[in-house]
C-alpha positions as CSV (number, residue, x, y, z in Angstrom):
1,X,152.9,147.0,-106.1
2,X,155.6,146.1,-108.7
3,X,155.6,148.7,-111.5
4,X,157.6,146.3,-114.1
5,X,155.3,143.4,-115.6
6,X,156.8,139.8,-114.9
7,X,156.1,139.2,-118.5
8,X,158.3,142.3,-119.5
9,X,161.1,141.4,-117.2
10,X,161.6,138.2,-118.4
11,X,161.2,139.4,-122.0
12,X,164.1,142.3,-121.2
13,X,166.1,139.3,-119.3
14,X,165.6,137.1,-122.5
15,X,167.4,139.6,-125.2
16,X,169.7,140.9,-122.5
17,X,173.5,139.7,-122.8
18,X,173.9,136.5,-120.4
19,X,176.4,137.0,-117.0
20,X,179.1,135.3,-116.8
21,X,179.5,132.1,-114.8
22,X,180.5,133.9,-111.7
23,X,177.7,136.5,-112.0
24,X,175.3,133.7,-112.3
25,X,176.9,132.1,-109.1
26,X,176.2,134.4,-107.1
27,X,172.8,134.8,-108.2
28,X,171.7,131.5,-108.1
29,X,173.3,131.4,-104.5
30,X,171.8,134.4,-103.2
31,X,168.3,133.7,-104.1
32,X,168.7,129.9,-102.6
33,X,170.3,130.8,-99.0
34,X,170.0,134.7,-98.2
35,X,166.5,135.4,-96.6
36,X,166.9,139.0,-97.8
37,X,167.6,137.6,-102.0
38,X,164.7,140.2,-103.4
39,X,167.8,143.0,-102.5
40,X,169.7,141.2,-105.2
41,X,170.3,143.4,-108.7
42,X,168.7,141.3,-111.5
43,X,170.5,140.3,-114.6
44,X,168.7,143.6,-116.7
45,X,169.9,146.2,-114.0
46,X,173.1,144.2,-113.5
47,X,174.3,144.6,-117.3
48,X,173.2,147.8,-117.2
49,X,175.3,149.0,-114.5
50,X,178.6,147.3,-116.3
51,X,177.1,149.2,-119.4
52,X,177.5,152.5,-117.7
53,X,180.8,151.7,-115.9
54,X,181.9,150.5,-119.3
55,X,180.9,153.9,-120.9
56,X,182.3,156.5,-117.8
57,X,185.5,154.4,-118.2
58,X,186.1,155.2,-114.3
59,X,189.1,155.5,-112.5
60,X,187.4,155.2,-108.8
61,X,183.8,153.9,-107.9
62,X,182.3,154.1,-105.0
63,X,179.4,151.2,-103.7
64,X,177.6,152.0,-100.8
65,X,175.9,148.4,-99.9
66,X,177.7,146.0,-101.1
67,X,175.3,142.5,-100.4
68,X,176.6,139.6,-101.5
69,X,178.9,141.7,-104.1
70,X,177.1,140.9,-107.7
71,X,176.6,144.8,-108.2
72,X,180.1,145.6,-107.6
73,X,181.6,143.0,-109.9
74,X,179.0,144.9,-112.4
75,X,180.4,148.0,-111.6
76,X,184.2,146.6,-111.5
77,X,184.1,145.5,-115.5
78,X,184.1,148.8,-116.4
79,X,187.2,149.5,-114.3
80,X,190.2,151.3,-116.2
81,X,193.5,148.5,-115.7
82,X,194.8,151.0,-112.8
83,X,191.2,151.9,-111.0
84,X,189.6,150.7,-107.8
85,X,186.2,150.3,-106.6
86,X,185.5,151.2,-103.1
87,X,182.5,149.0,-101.4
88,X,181.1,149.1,-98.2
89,X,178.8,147.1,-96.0
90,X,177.4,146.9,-92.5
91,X,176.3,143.5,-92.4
92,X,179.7,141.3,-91.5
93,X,178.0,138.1,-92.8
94,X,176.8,139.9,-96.4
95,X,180.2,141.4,-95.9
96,X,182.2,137.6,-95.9
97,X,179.9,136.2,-98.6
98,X,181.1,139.1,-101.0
99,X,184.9,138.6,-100.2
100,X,184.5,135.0,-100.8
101,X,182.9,135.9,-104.2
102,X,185.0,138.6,-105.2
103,X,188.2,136.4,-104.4
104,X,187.0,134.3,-107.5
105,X,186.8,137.3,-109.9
106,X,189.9,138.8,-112.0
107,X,188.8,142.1,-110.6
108,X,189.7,141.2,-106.9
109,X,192.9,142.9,-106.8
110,X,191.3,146.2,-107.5
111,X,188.0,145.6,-105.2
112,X,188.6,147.2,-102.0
113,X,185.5,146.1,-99.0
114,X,184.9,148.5,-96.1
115,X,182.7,146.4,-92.9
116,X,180.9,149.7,-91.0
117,X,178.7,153.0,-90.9
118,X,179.1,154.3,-94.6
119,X,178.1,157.6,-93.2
120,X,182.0,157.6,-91.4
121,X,183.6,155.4,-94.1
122,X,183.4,158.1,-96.8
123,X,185.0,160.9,-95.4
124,X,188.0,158.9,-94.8
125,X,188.1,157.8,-98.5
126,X,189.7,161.0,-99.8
127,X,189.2,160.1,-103.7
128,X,187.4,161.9,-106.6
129,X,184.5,159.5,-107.7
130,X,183.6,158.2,-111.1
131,X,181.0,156.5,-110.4
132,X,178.7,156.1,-107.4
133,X,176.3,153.5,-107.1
134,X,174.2,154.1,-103.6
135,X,172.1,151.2,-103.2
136,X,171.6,151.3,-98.7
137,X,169.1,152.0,-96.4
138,X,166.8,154.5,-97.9
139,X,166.9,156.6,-94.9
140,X,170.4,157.4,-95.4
141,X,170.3,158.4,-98.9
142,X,170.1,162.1,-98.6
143,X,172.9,162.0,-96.2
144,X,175.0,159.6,-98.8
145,X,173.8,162.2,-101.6
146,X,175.7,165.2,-100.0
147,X,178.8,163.6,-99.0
148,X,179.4,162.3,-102.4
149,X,178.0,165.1,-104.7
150,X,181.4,167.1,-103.7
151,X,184.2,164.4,-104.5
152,X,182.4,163.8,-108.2
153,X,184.9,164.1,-111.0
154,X,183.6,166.0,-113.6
155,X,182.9,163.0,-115.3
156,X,181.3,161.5,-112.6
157,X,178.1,160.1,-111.7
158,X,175.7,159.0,-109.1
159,X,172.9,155.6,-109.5
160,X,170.6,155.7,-106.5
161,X,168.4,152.4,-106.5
162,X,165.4,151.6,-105.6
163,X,164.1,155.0,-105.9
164,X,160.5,153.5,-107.1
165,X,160.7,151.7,-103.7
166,X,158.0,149.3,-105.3
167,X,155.9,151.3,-106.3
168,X,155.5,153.0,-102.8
169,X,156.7,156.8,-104.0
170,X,153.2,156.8,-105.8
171,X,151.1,156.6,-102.8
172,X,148.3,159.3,-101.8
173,X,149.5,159.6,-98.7
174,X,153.0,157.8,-98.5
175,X,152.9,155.5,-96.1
176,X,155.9,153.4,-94.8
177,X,159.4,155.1,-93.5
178,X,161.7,153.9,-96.5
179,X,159.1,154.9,-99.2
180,X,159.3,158.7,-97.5
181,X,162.9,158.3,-97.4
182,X,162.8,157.6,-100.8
183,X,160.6,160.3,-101.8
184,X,162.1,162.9,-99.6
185,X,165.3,162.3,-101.4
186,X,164.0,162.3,-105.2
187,X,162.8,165.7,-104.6
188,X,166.0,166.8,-103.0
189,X,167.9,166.0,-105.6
190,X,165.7,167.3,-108.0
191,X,165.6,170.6,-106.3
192,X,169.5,170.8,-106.4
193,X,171.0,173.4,-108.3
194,X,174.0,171.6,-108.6
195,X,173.1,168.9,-110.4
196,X,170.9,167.4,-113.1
197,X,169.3,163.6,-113.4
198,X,167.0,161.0,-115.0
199,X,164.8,158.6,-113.3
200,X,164.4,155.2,-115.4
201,X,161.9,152.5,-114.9
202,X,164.2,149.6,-114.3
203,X,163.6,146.8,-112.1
204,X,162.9,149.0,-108.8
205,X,163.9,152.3,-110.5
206,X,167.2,154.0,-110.9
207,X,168.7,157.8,-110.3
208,X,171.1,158.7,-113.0
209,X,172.9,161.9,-111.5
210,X,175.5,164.2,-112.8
211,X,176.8,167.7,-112.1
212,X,175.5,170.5,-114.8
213,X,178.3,171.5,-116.9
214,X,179.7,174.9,-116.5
């Protein structure tokens, strides 16, 4: 079940500012050779990702799943001239395809890729995060949650994707393991004390999260 009318997508698409000619690359070369292309941000959740990069103004992002790397160039335009944006995949091939495109964007220099197991990548990456964009497999979200709730800035902020999980999470029962991964971890961060968030209706839903002011 997709929760977002094709008519309405296309309509959003339509009055949403254009990607660039790289963005579009990569696009239009994911959804023609990678059997896996429906993972792909669209253009309306891409532009809204540099829209909130753009506004947090961060120093250091964090990506867990990189893909073929169109998210993180998103992310990487809101970039302060000094920042970096920490990205890390499992998949070696997804992996190569995303150096190869980030090698042709003006951002490269500050795009860092990590090939491995997230769940041991972070904890080496001693940094205070801006921005976190966890977009994985959905079983590992709850795990991903709680390593990077402690290393937010006080600025910073968490997007979880997919957290609709197509419409799955609506189910009476739940059926399927990522959907009950999903919806085991929007009730655990909506029971945490620590923190406060939004859940918007894009594309396949998105987690805004931030820390409650003290």
């Amino acid at each position: 079940m997709e929760l977002v009318h094709p008519l309405a997508e296309a309509y959003a698409e339509q009055f949403t500012s254009p990607d660039d000619a790289l963005l579009q690359q990569i696009q239009r070369e994911t959804r023609e050779q990678h059997p896996h292309a429906h993972m792909l941000s669209g253009p309306v959740q891409g532009k809204l990702l540099t829209f909130l990069s753009s506004l947090v103004k961060p120093e250091n992002i964090l990506e867990i799943g990189t893909f073929t790397g169109y998210s993180a160039l998103c992310l990487a335009e809101g970039l302060s001239e000094t920042g970096s944006l920490h990205t890390i995949e499992l998949r070696v091939e997804d992996a190569n395809t995303a150096l190869l495109n980030f090698s042709k964007s003006k951002k490269n220099k500050q795009i860092h890729l990590h090939i491995g197991n997230a769940k041991e990548i972070i904890p080496t990456l001693a940094t205070e995060w801006d921005l976190v964009f966890i977009d994985a497999d959905k079983t590992g979200y709850i795990d991903y949650y709680e390593l990077v709730v402690p290393q937010l800035s006080k600025k910073g902020m968490i997007i979880a994707d997919n957290v609709l999980f197509h419409g799955q999470v609506l189910e009476d029962p739940i059926s399927g393991k990522n959907a009950k991964a999903i919806a085991a971890f929007n009730e655990h961060v909506r029971l945490d004390e620590r923190t406060e968030q939004v859940l918007i209706t894009v594309r396949d839903g998105l987690l805004l999260i931030k820390k409650k002011m003290e």
